[in-house]
N, C-alpha and C positions, 0 to 999 in steps of 0.2 A: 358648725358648718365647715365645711373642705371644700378651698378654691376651687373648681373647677368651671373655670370660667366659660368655657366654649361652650358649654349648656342654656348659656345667659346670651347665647348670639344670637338675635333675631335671623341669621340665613341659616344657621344650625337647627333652628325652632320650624321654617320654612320646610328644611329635609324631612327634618323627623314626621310633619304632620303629611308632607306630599306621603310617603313611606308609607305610615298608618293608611290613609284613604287609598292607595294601589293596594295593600294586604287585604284591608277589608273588603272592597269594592272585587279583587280577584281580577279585575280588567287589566293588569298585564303582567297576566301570567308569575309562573314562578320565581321567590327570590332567587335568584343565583348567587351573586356576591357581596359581602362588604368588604370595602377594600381601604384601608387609611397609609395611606402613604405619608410618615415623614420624614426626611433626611436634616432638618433643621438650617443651619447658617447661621447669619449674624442676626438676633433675636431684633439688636435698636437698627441697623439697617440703618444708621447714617443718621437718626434723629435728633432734636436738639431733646440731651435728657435734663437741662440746667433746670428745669417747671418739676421735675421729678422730688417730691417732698420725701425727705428723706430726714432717720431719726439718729439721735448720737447713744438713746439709749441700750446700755449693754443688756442684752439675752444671759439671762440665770442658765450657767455652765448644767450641761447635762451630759451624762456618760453615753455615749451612743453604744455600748454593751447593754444597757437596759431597754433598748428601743428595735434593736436590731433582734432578727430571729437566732436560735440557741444554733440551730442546722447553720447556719453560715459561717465559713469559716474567714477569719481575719483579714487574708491576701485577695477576698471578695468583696468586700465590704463597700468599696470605692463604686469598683465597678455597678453591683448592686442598687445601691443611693441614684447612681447615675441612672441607670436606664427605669427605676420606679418612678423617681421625680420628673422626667421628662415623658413617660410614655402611659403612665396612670392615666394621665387627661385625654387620649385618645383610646385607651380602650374605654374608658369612664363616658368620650362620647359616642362609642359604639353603641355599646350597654341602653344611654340614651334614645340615638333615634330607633333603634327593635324595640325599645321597650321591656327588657329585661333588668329585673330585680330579685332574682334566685339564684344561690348560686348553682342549684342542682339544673337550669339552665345552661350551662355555660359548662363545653369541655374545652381543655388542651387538646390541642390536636398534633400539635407538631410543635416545635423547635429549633431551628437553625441558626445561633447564632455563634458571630467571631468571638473569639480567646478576648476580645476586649468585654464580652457582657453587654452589647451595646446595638452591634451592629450584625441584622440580620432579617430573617422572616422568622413571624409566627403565627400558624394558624388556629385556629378555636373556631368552635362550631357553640352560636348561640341559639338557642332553640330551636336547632337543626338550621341556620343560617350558617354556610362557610365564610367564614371573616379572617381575615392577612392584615397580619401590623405590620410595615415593611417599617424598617428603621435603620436609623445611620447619621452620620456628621458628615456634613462638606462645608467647602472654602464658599458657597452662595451671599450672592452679597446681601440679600434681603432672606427672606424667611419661607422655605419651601413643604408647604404641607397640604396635604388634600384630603377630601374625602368624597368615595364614590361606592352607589349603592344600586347594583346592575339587577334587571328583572330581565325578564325574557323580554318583554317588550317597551324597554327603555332604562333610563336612569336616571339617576340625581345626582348631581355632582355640589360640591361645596368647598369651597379654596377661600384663608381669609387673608385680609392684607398683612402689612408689616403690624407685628400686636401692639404697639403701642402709637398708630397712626389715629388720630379721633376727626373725623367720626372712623370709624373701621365697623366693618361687618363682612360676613364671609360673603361669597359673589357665590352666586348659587345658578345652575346650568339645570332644567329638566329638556331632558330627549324624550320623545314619544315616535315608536318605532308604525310599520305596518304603511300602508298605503297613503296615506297621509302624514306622514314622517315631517315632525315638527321640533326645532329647537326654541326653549324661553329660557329668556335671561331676567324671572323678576325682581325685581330692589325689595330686599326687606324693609321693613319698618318699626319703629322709627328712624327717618335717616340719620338722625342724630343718635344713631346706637355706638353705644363703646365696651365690648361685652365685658370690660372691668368694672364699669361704672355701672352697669346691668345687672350683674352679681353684689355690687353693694351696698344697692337699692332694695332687691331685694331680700338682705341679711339685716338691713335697718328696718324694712316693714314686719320682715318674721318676728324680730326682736318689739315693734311697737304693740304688735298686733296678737304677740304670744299663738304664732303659728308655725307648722310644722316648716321646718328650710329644706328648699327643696335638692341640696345636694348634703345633705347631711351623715356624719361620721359615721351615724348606724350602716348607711347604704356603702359608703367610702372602705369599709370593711372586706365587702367582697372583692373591689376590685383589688386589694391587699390581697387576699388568697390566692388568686388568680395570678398573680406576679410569684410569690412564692411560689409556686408549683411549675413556672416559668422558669425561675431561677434556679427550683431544686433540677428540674430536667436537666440544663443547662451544664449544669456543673455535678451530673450522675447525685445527687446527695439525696439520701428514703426522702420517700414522699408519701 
């Protein structure tokens, strides 16, 4: 099973199903956008991390030439690491609330990023949805990342707190547009959700229960491809 925690947010779970029932239902109109905004900041945002269990034991030495792809070249590698480990989880929560699991789903569409490998836009079109990962580092002193999913007749919005605040769960915002133009603000549930604790609940019942994990390496694959062909864009290298 591959971390991807945001999956295990009760306000993330909120989006995805409000999402499904406007696609299905067709009552407001076509997707337009997804949009995930992160520029990051300081991840602890001032928390006490002393409760933080932490282990002395050392990690069995691995070559990172055997993990890394053949196409990348050396003076990349950094950069690479960097922007997959950090922005996996937000396409991986795209991917989530559409509802895609193919990758014949899922084009590149564009490209723009800084000489750092890090910072920029990219777009992708998932099953004919236009989606923008906006990305980047700032000096914020808490933790700045969104997610917003525009129809012609409203949206979803999803922002979560500092990640390591408990309880934390994202704050979730639907608009409904038209003559009766309506904001809700509903509290996911359980309030006591912590989408770490969320994910590792559910990784000890898959393991009790010999059931399939629902963010699993098989699926964690594609959004791997999808960054490769990011990166090879990126840096002109075949694709």
């Amino acid at each position: 099973m591959v971390g991807y925690m945001k999956r295990y947010d009760p306000g993330n779970r909120m989006v995805r199903q409000t999402v499904r029932e406007w696609k299905e239902s067709r009552s407001k109109g076509k997707l337009l956008l997804a949009r995930n905004h992160g520029f990051c900041g300081n991840w602890i945002a001032g928390l006490d991390t002393s409760r933080i269990i932490q282990s002395n034991e050392a990690l069995k030495p691995v070559s990172s030439d055997t993990l890394l792809p053949k196409w990348l070249p050396s003076n990349q590698r950094e950069a690479y690491v960097a922007y997959l480990q950090q922005y996996t989880h937000n396409v991986n929560l795209l991917r989530f609330i559409l509802d895609i699991s193919r990758r014949d789903q899922v084009e590149v569409r564009h490209v723009d990023l800084d000489n750092d490998g890090f910072t920029g836009i990219v777009t992708l079109q998932l099953d004919g949805a236009r989606c923008v990962i906006e990305s980047g580092k700032t000096q914020f002193h808490s933790w700045e990342e969104h997610t917003q999913i525009y129809f012609e007749g409203g949206w979803v919005r999803a922002w979560p707190n500092p990640l390591f605040a408990q309880p934390s769960y994202c704050q979730v915002e639907i608009y409904e547009g038209g003559e009766s133009a309506s904001y809700q603000y509903p509290v996911p549930q359980p309030l006591s959700a912590w989408h770490y604790r969320e994910e590792a609940a559910h990784f000890l019942s898959c393991l009790k229960n010999s059931s399939p994990f629902d963010s699993s390496g098989e699926d964690a694959l594609l959004d791997v491809s999808i960054f490769e062909e990011i990166f090879q864009r990126h840096i002109n290298a075949p694709w």
